[in-house]
C-alpha positions in Angstrom: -64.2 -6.1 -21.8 -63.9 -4.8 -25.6 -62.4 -7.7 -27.2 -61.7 -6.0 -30.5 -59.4 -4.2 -28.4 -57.4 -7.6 -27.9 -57.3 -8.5 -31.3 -56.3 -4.6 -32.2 -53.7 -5.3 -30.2 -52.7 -8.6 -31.3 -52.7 -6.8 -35.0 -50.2 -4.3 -33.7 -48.3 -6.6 -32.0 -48.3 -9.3 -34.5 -47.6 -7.2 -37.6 -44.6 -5.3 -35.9 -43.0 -8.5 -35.0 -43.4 -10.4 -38.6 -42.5 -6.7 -40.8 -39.8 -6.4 -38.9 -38.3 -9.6 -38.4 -39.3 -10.9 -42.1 -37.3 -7.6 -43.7 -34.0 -8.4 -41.4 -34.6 -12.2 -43.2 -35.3 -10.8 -46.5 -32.4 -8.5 -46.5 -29.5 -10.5 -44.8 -30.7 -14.5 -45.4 -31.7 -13.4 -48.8 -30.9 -11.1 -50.3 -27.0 -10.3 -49.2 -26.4 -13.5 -48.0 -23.6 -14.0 -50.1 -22.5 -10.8 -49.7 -22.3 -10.6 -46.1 -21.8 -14.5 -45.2 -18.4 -14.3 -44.1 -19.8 -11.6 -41.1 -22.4 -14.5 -39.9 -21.6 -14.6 -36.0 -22.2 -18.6 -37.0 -20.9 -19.4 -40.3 -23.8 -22.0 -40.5 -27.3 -21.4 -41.6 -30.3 -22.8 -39.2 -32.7 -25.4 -41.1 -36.0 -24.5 -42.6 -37.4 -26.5 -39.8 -35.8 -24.3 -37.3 -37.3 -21.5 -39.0 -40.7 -22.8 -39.0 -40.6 -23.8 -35.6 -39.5 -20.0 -34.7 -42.5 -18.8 -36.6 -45.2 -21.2 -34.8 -43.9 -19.9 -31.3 -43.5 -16.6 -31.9 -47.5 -16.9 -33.1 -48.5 -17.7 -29.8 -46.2 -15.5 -27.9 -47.9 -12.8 -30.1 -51.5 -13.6 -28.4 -50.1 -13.9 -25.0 -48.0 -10.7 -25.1 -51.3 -8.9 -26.3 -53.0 -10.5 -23.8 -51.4 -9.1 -20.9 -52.1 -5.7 -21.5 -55.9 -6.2 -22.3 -56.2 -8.0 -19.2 -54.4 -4.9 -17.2 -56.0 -2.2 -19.0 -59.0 -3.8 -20.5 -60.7 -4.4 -17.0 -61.6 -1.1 -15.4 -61.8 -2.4 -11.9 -58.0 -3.4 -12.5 -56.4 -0.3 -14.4 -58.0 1.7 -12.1 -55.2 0.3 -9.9 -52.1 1.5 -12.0 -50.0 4.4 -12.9 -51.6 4.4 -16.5 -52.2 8.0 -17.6 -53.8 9.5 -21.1 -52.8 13.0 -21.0 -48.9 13.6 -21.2 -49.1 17.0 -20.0 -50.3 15.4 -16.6 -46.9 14.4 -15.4 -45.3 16.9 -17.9 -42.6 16.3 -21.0 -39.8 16.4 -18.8 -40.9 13.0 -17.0 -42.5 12.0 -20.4 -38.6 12.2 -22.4 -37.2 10.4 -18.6 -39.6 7.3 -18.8 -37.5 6.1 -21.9 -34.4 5.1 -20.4 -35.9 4.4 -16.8 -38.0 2.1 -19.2 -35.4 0.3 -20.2 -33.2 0.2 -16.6 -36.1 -1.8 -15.5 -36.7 -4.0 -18.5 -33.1 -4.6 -18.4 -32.8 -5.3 -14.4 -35.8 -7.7 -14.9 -34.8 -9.3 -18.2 -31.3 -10.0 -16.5 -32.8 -11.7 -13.3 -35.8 -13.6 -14.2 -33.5 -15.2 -17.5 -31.1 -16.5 -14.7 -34.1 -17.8 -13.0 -35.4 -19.8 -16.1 -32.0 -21.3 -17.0 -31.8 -22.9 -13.5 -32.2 -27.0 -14.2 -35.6 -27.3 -12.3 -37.2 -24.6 -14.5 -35.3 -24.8 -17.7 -37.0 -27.8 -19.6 -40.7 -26.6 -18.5 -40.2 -22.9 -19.7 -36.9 -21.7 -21.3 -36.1 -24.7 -23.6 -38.2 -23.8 -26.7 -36.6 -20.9 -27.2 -32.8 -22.5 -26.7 -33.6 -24.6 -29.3 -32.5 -21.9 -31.5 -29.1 -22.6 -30.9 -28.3 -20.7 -33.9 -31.1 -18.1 -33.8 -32.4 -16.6 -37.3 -34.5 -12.7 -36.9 -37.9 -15.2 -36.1 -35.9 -16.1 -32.7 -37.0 -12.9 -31.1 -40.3 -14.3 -30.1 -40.1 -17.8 -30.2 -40.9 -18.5 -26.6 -43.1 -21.1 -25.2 -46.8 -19.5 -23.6 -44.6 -20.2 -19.9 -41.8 -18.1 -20.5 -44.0 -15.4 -22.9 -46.5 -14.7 -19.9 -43.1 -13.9 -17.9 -41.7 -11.8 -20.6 -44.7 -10.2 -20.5 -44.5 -9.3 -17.3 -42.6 -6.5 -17.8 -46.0 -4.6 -18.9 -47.4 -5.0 -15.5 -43.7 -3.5 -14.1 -44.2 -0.7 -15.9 -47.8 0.3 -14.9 -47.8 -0.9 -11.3 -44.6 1.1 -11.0 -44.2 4.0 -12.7 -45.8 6.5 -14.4 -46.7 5.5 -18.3 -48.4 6.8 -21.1 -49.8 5.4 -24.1 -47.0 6.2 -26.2 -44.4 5.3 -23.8 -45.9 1.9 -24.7 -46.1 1.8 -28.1 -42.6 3.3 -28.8 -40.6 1.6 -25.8 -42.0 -1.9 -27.3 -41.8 -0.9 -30.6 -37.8 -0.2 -29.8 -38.0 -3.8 -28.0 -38.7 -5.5 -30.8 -36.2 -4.0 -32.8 -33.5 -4.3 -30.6 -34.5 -7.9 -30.0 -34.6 -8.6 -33.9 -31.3 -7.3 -33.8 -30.0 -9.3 -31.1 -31.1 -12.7 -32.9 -30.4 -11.6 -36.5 -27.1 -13.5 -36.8 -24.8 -10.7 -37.6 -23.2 -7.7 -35.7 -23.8 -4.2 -36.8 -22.5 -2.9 -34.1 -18.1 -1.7 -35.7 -15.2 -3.1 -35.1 -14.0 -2.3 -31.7 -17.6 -1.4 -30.5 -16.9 -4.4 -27.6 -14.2 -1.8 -25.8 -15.1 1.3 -26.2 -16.2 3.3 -22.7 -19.9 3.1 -24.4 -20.0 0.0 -25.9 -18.3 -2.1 -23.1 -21.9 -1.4 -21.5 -24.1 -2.2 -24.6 -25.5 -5.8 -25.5 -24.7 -6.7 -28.6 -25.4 -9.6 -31.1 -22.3 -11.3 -30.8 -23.0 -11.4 -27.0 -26.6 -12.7 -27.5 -25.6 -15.3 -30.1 -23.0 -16.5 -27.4 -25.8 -17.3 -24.9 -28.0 -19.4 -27.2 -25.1 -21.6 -28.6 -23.4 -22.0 -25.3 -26.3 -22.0 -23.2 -24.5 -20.3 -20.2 -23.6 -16.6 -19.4 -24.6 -13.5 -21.4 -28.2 -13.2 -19.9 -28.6 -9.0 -20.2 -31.3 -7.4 -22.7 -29.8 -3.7 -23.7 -26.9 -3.5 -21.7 -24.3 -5.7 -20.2 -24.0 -3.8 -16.6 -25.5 -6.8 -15.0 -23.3 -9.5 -16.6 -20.3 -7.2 -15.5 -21.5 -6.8 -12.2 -22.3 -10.3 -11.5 -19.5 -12.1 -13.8 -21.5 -13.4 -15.7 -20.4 -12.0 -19.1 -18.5 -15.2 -20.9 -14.9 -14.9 -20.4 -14.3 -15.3 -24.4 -17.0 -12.3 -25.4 -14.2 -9.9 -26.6 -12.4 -12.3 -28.4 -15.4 -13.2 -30.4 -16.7 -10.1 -31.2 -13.3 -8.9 -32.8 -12.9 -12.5 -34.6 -16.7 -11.9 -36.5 -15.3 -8.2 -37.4 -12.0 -9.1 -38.7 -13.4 -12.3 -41.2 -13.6 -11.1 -44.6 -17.4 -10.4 -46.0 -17.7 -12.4 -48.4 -16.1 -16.0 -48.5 -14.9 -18.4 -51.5 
């Protein structure tokens, strides 16, 4: 096994994660805070400890989510077991366009189910607690998980090419778009509009406001992209609506 490959990996990975997260700081903890305070989903502001504690996890989750993939594809006598391809034409661009949003069905279906599973009380201390402990989550949130629960968010890698078919790009763009939608969902504001929460669309979409529910409540709200498990399984919290019109009506800036 190439081992530069790991830490090429861990390089891509890791410099995704910290551009992307430290601009969505820079620009609305910095930069406009002022400007846009009044539009925090939390008025409040999480310490610097909570910060650095974000940071440190997300560091390790970083190696492990690089690791799974060099352990998959790294080790011949195991890729040679999945539906890994190199040559998009060998499925065609029709499937190639598909595996997007199949991509994120799954991710989303697995997401949904194996969160519910870490937030039952026999689990939740061992695996899921690190990362509630961003009860007001800042953009470094996204991956502050402890190694536990970042080997089963990882899993979703070894979904994806025991399952269907996947090219390198799928890869690289589907968890490139993970990233950002996760940085999103932990950023502390809603850029989703006003009314967003209703429409025939949106109703369906997860959104910040629905994600910053679940880590300072604890309880409901457990989806990824979408909402169509919540809805389906009632889990969605009663008081999501609500919410998200409150954080859209408050003035921007406050005095």
């Amino acid at each position: 096994m190439n081992w530069n490959l790991y830490f090429k990996d861990v390089y891509m990975i890791g410099s995704r994660y910290m551009i992307l997260a430290t601009l969505a700081f820079v620009i609305a903890y910095w930069l406009l805070r002022n400007t846009i305070r009044g539009r925090k989903i939390q008025l409040k502001f999480p310490k610097t400890i909570d910060y650095l504690r974000e940071i440190g996890f997300s560091a390790l989750t970083i190696f492990v989510m690089a690791f799974i993939p060099f352990l998959i594809l790294g080790n011949p006598s195991i890729a040679k077991h999945t539906k890994f391809y190199m040559d998009i034409h060998e499925y065609g661009m029709t499937w190639f366009v598909l595996a997007f949003p199949v991509m994120a069905f799954i991710h989303d279906t697995y997401f949904y189910w194996m969160h519910r599973l870490i937030h039952h009380p026999a689990i939740f201390k061992w695996v899921h607690l690190v990362h509630h402990k961003s009860t007001n989550p800042s953009p470094f949130a996204a991956y502050a998980f402890h190694p536990l629960e970042a080997i089963l968010e990882a899993g979703i890698f070894v979904v994806f090419v025991l399952t269907i078919p996947v090219n390198k790009f799928h890869l690289i763009f589907f968890f490139l778009f993970q990233i950002v939608y996760n940085v999103y969902g932990h950023c502390g504001w809603e850029l989703y509009p006003k009314g967003f929460n209703k429409h025939w669309l949106g109703k369906w979409i997860n959104t910040s406001v629905n994600h910053n529910q679940h880590h300072q409540y604890f309880k409901g709200n457990y989806g990824l992209y979408f909402l169509f498990w919540d809805r389906m399984m009632g889990t969605i919290r009663p008081d999501y609506d609500e919410k998200f019109e409150e954080v859209k009506t408050r003035p921007a800036t406050t005095t």
